[in-house]
Structure formats: structure tokens, C-alpha cells
N, C-alpha and C positions, 0 to 999 in steps of 0.2 A: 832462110835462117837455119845454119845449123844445129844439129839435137843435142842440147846439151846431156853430157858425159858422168856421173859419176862411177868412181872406182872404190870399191869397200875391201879395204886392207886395215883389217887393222893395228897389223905389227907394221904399216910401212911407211910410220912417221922417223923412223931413224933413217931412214934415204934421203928423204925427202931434205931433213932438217938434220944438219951436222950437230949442232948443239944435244942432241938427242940419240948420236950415233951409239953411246955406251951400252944401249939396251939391246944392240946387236942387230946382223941383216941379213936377211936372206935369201934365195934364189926370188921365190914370189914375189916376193915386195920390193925386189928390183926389177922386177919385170912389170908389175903393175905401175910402178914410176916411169916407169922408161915409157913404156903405150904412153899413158897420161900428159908428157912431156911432148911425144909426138904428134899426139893427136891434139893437143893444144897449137903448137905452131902451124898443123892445118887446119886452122880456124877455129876448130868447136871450143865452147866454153867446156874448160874440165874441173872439176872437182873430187876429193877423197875424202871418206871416212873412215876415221882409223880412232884407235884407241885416245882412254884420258892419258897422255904420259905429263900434264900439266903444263901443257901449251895452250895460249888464246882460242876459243872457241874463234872460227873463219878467219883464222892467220892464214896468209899467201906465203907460199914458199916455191920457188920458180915456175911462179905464174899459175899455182893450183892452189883452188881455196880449200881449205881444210876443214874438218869441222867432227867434231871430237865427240864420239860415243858414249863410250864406258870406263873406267877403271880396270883391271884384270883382279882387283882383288877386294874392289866394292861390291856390299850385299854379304848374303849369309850362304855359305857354301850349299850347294844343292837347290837353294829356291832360288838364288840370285840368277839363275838361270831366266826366271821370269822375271823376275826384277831385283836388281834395275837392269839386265843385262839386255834382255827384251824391248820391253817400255822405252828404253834410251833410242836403241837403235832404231826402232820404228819413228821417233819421233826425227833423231838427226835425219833418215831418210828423206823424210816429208820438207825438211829444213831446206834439203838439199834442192829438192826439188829438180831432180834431174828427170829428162824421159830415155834414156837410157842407164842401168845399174852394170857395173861389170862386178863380180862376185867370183874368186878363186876356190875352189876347193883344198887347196894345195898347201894351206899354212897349218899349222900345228896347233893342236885345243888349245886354249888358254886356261890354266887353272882353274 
């Protein structure tokens, strides 16, 4: 059985999801789409976590289930760092349940 995949981006629901492309794209989060898309058609179950932009918590979007962290602008600036900004993403993580994480360094702070 293949190991399943996930990719944590989380500006790269605008790729993914056209509906969503107004909040902008970028190199990374086309690149982490694009792996994700690949590495799905050879076999491995893939999955992403990326930001709340108010999309269905594990909406499929070509053939990747998604599955939605945080807000960029929920919580109280400075602590929100631990929560919810923390707290969320440990939890989607575990949600995911993947035995692989792909993690870029590459994307920009988020507020």
C-alpha cells in the first residue's frame, strides 16, 4: 500500500480551487499542487492543508482532499499564534492522518 501524502500549504487553495483564485498564487503553491496532482495519479492517496478561505472542511478538488486549518485573521494578534493558529493545525494534521507531511518553507508570513 502506498504512503499516504499530505502537503501543507496554506495559501494553496487558490490553485487548487478556481472559485478561490481572487486571493492570489504563487510560485510554492503551485508547485505543491502540481507534486500533489502527480503524486496522486501514481497511486498514493494525496491530501492538503491550507488555510480557512471558507471552503468545506475535506472538499475534493482534483482528486485532493483538502481539509482547512485556520483563518489568516482569527484570534487576537500575537497570541493567536498559539491559538487558534497552533491548536488548529495540530489538530487538521492528526485529521489528515497522513504518514508522510510535505512542509515548504517558501511561502510568505501570514498576518
Amino acid at each position: 500500500m502506498s504512503p499516504r501524502i499530505c502537503y501543507v500549504g496554506l495559501e494553496s487553495l487558490p490553485v487548487l480551487a478556481p472559485e478561490f483564485e481572487q486571493h492570489g498564487i504563487g510560485g510554492e503553491q503551485l508547485q505543491q499542487s502540481l507534486l500533489a496532482k502527480v503524486f496522486f495519479r501514481r497511486g498514493f492517496p494525496v491530501s492538503m492543508v491550507v488555510g480557512d478561505y471558507g471552503q468545506h472542511d475535506g472538499a475534493i478538488w482534483d482528486a485532493v482532499q483538502v481539509y482547512k486549518a485556520y483563518s489568516a485573521r482569527e484570534g487576537i494578534p500575537v497570541a493567536r499564534f498559539l491559538h487558534p493558529r497552533r491548536t488548529k493545525l495540530c489538530a487538521v494534521l492528526r485529521r489528515a492522518a497522513a504518514d508522510v507531511y510535505y512542509v515548504s518553507c517558501a511561502a510568505r508570513a501570514r498576518g
